[in-house]
N, C-alpha and C positions, 0 to 999 in steps of 0.2 A: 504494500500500500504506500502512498503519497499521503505528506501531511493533508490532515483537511477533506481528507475523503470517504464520504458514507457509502457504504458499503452496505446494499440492501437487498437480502434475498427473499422470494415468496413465502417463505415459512420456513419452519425447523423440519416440517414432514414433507418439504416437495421440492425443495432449493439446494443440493448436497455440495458439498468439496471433498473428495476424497482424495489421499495423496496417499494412499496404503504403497501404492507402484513408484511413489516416487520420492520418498522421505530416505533420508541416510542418517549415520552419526556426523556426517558434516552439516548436511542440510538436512535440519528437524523440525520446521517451523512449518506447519503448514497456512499460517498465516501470520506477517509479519506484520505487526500492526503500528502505523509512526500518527504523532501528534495531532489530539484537535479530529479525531479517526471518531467512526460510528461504524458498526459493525453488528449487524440482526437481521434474523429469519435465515438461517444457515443451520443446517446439520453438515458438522466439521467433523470426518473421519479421518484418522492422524496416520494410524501405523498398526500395525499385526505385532510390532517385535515393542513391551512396554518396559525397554531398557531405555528407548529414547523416542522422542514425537512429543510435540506441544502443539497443541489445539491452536490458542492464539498466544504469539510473545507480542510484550509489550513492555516498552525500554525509557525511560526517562520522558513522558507523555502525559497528555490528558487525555479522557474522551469516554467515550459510551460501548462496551458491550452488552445486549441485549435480547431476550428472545433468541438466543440460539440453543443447539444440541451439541454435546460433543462426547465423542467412545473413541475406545481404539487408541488411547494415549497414554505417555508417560505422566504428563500433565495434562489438564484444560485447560487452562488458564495460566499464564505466568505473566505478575506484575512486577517490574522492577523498575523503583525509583518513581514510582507514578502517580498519579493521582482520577485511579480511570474509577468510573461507575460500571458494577457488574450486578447484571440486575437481573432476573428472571431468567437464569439459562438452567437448562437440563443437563446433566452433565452425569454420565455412566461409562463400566466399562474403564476406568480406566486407575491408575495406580494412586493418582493426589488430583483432586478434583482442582484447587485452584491454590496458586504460592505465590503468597507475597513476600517483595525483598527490600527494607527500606521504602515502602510505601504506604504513602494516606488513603488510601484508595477506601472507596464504599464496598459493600459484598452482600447482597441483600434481595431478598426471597428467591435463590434459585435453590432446587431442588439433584443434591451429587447421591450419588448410590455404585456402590462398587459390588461388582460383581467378579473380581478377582481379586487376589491378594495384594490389595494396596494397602499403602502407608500411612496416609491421611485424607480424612476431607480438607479439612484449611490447613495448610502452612503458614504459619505467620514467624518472620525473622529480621531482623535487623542491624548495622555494623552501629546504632545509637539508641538514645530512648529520645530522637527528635520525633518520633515519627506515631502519629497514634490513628492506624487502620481502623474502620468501623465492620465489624461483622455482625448482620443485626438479620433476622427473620425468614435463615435459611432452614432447608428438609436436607440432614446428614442420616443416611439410611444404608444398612448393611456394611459398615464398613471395618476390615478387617483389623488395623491398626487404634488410630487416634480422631477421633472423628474433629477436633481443633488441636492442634500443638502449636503452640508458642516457643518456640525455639530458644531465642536469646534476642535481647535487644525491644523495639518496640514500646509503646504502652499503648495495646490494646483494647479495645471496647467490645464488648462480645455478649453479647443481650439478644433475647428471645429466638435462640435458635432450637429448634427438635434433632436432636441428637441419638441415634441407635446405632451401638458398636455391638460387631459380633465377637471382640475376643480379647482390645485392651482398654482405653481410658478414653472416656465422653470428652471431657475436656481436661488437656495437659499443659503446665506453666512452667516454662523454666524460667534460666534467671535474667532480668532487667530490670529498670524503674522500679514498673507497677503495673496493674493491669485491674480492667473493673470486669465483672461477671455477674450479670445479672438478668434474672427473669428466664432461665434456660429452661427446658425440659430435656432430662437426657435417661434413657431406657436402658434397661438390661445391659451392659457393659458388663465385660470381665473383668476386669480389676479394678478402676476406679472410676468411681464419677466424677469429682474433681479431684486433679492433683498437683499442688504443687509444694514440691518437695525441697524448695531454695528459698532463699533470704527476701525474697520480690515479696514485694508491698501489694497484696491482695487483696480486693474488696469483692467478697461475693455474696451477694442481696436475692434473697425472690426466688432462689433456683428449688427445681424441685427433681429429686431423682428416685426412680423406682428402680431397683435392682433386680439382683437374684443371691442366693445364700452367699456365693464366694466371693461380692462384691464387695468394697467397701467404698462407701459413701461420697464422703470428704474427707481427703486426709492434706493437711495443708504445715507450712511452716510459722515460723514464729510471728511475722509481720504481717499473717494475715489476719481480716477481720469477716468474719462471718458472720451475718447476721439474714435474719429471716425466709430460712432456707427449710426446705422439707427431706427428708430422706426416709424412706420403707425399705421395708423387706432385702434387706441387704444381711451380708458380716457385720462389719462394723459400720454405724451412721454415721459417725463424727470423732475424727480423729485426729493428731497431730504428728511433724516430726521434732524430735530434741525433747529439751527437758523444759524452755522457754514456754509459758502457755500462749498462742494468739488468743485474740478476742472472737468470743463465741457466744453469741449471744440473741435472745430469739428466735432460737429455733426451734425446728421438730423434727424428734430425732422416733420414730415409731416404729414398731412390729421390727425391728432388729435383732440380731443375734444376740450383740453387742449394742446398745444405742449409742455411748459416748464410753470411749477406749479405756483402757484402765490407764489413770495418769491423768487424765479428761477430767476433772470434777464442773460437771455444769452450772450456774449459776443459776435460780430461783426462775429468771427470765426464760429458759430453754424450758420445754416440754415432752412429752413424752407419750400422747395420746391419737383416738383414732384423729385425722385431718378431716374424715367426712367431704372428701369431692365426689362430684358425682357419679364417679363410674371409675373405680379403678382396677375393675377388673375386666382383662382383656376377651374373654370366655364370654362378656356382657355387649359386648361391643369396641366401639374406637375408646380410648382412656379418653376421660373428662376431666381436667384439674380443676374445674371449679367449683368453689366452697357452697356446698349446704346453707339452708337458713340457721341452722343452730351451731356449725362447725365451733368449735374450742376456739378456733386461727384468725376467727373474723376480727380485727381490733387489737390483737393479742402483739404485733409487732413491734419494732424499734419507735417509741414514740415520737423521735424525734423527723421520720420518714413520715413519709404522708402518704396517701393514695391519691389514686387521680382525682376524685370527687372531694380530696382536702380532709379526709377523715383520717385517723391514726392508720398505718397501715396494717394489711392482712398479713400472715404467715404463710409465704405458699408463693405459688406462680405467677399469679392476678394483683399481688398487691407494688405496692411504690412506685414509685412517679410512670416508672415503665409497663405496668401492668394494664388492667381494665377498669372499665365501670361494668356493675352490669347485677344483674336480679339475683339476689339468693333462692333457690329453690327448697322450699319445702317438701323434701322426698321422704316416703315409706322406707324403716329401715331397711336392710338386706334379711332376707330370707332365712332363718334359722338353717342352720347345714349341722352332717353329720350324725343326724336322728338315729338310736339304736335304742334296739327294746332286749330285756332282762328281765327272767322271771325269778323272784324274789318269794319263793312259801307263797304259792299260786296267786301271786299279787305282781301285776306289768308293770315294769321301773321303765321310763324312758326317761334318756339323758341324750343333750343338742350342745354345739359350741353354744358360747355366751358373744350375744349382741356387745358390740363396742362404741356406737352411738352414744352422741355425750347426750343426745335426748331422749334415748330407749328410755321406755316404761313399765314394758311386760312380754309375758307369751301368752297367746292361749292355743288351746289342744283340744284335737277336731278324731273325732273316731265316728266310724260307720262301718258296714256289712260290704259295703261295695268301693267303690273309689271315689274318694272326696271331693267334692264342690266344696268351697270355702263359702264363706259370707252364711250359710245355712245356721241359723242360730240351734234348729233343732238336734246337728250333730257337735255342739261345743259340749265337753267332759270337764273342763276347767280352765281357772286362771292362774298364772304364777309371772313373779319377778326373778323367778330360780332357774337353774337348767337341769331342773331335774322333779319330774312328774309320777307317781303313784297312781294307778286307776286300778279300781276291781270291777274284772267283765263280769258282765249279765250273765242271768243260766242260760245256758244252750243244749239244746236236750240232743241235738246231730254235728258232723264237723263244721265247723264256722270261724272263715278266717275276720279280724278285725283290722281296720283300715286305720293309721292314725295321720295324721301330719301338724306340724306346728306355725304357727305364722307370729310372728312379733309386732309389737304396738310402739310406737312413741308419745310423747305428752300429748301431742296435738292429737291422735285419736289416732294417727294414718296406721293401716296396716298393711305388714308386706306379704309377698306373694309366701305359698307355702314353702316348708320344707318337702324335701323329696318324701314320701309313703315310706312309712313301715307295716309290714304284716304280723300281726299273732295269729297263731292258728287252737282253736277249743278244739277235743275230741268228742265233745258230749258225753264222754264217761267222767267218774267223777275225780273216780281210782285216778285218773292221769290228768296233771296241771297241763295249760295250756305252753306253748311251744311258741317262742320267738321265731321267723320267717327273714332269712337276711338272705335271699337266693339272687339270682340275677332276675335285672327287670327291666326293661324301657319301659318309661313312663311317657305321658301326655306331655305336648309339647305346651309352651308358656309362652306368651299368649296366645290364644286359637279363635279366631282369625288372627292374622299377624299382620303387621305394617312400619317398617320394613326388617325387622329380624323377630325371630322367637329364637329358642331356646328347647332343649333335647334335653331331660335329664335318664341318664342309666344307673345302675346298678350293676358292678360285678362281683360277683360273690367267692374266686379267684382271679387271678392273675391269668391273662391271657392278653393274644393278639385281638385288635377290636378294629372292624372296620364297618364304617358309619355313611352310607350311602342319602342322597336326597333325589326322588326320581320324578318326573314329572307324569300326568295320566298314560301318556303313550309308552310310557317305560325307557323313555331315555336318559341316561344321568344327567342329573342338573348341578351337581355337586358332592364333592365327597369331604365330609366335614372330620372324619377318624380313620387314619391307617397305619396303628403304631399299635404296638405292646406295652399294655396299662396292667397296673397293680389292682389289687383289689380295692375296689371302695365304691364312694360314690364322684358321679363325675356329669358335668354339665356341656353339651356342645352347641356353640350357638351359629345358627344361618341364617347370617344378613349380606344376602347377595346387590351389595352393593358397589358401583365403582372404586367408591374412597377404602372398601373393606378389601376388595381383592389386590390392588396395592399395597396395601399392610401385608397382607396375607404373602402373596409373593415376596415379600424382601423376606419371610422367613424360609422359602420356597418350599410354598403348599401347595397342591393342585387346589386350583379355583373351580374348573368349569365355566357354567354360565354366571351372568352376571345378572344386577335387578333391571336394566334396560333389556334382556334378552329373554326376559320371562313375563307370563301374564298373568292376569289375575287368575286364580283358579286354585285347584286341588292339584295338592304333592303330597308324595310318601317318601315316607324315612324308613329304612330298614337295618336295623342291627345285627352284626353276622360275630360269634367269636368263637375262637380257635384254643385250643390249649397248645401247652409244648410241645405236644408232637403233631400242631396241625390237625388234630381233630376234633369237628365243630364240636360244639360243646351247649350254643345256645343262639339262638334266634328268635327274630320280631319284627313288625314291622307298626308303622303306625301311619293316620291321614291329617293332616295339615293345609289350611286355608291361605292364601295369600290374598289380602285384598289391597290394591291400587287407591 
């Protein structure tokens, strides 16, 4: 390119450059991008071989990349010295999605996902701390390394990015100035959600990271300050390196192994309770970080941060200056899980996990001859604040299995969907007490009509291969939602055939099928098929489901 010249293709899906036949290690650029440059609607294919090939280089320059594609590269992106806007590009396929070198540059809502063994989504590095790049409102998905490392140098801004690494660290800091971090969401990572393990002066506000057991959280050096941050289901929530404590404060540190490290004594200010967003679990749909009406986190913040609408801020994703404004919802707890029945001196003992709701209020417990409808006042047996229930069954003069399920209450009165059925089975004799039923089972799917996902709950009553089909009336797969070997217990599968879900769904690469534009309204079946260890079936079912538009 000539300074000064835009460069404009039909689209990312009809406009291509491909230099696959003609990139070398001398010549790796497949477009040389100079000053005051505009550059969009291009699918830029680099190179086969990802030791070398840069999508676009860009050298001591201003200017605009925008709306383009880029795969098949060492890099997508390399900005050096620059001050370019990089705005809405797609970028897969390839080893580091976009590297900055000594540059101010913007980086904002494009969407990198690697599908090979790459290094990072952002590279940020610098030979000073003159220089403070903006990384603000990007989709960092499947990616094998670092999904942001900060090299050295720099003071970077790195705010409201989605962050999913498959195997080392959400966002990584080494050493310079300082750097701010805030408002990120960053998934499932291997090792760490945030880390920086040097002397840099770290401000991280707002972040929220859901893990997995072997993760840990935050693990940060002495000059950092964390403040109202969320961290679950990890190793450790919150942690440090040295003997130095940083500042930590306001946070929520939850459902951890560990919540704050040994060494870590948290101050009054931190927490340690459910967050209450709406949807965190992925079996439910896409995660929702936004706070409940009654959440613990509402207000609960750094007093001296504000939120957008000027109130103290929130705990979590959505609050401080960076976050939202926006409605607290009033939701129905989560469904009682884990329901088992125990017969006790012919007396049914059922025991459920315990509600975490800072606004739960109760259980009540629902038994009938057949399979429960909820809301029927005539099949409620009682109420409790407990997780754990006594009921004496009626005479039954023939064999009679009994049907129970539990649903939870909050203050406000809401109640949630049931827990999965449990069976007792009476023999009609007297000689013999009644017999707890934990066998395999597909149940009813949740809600029925649906719009646009419901929910599959099973039952295995061993360990087995389980493969979970969705088939439309003429019998052709629509989806296949389970094809793996589960443990025993109980287990929920949800199908919401939706654009935004099969995108998730593939970065963990599931077979999707159909999608909800390829499907109509009508009648689908689900069919559950399982296998034991040596492959033979063991149990089957199948059931019918409404989809209504």
């Amino acid at each position: 390119m000539i300074p000064g010249l835009s460069l404009i293709g039909a689209g990312m899906d009809s406009c291509v450059i491909d230099t696959r036949q003609l990139l070398t290690l001398q010549n790796y650029k497949s477009v040389d991008m100079k000053d005051s440059c505009l550059v969009k609607g291009f699918y830029i294919i680099s190179t086969n071989n990802f030791d070398y090939g840069y999508g676009i280089y860009t050298e001591e320059l201003s200017g605009l990349i925008t709306e383009n594609k880029f795969s098949n590269a060492n890099t997508g992106i390399i900005l050096r010295y620059t001050d370019v806007q990089v705005f809405e590009n797609y970028i897969f396929n390839v080893k580091r999605g976009v590297s900055l070198v000594n540059s101010n540059s913007i980086v904002r809502k494009n969407l990198i996902t690697q599908n090979v063994e790459g290094v990072q989504g952002i590279r940020i590095e610098a030979f000073s701390s003159n220089y403070t790049p903006i990384i603000d409102s990007n989709y960092i998905l499947n990616v094998y390394d670092k999904g942001i490392y900060k090299f050295f140098g720099s003071r970077p801004i790195i705010k409201n990015n989605y962050i999913q690494v498959k195997y080392d660290t959400g966002i990584e800091l080494q050493e310079s100035d300082s750097a701010k971090v805030l408002n990120n969401v960053i998934v499932n990572p291997g090792y760490y959600g945030i880390n920086n393990p040097t002397y840099l002066n770290l401000i991280a506000e707002n972040n929220y990271i859901i893990g997995k057991p072997s993760l840990n959280g935050i693990i940060v050096g002495p000059n950092s300050v964390i403040k109202n941050n969320v961290v679950t289901n990890a190793n450790i929530g919150i942690g440090k390196y040295g003997t130095v404590n940083p500042v930590i404060q306001f946070n929520n540190s939850w459902n951890n192994t560990t919540n704050y490290e040994n060494g870590l004594i948290p101050d009054s200010t931190n927490l340690s309770v459910d967050p209450m967003i709406v949807n965190d679990d992925t079996t439910q749909g896409d995660l929702d970080f936004h706070l409940q009406k009654y959440s613990p986190l509402i207000d609960a913040g750094d007093p001296t941060i504000l939120d957008r609408d000027g109130s103290r801020s929130d705990i979590g994703l959505y609050g401080g200056p960076y976050g939202w404004t926006y409605t607290y919802q009033d939701l129905a707890p989560r469904p009682p899980h884990n329901l088992t029945a125990q017969i006790e001196e012919g007396i049914v003992k059922l025991t459920w996990n315990k509600n975490t709701e800072a606004d739960f209020s109760h259980y009540r417990v629902y038994r009938d001859t057949s399979t429960i409808v909820i809301y029927d006042s005539s099949k409620i047996v009682g109420e409790t604040s407990d997780t754990v229930f006594y009921d004496n069954l009626p005479p039954a003069n023939t064999e009679t299995r009994f049907y129970y399920v539990v649903t939870a209450f909050d203050n406000q009165g809401n109640q949630s969907y049931p827990s999965e059925e449990i069976v007792v089975m009476t023999t009609g004799l007297t000689e013999h007490p009644p017999i707890g039923y934990d066998g395999y089972r597909l149940m009813s799917n949740y809600p029925n009509p649906f719009n646009p996902s419901t929910v599959i709950p099973y039952r295995l009553k061993e360990a087995g291969y389980v493969k979970l089909y969705v088939y439309d009336v003429k019998g052709e797969l629509v989806r296949v939602l389970v094809n793996e070997w589960q443990e025993r217990g109980y287990y929920e599968a949800l199908f919401n055939p939706t654009n935004a879900e099969r995108q998730r769904a593939n970065s963990f690469e599931v077979p999707m099928g159909k999608t909800y534009s390829d499907i109509a309204t009508g009648v689908y079946f689900y069919m559950i098929q399982v296998y034991n260890g040596n492959r033979i079936p063991v149990f089957s079912d199948s059931g019918k489901m409404i989809l209504l538009k």
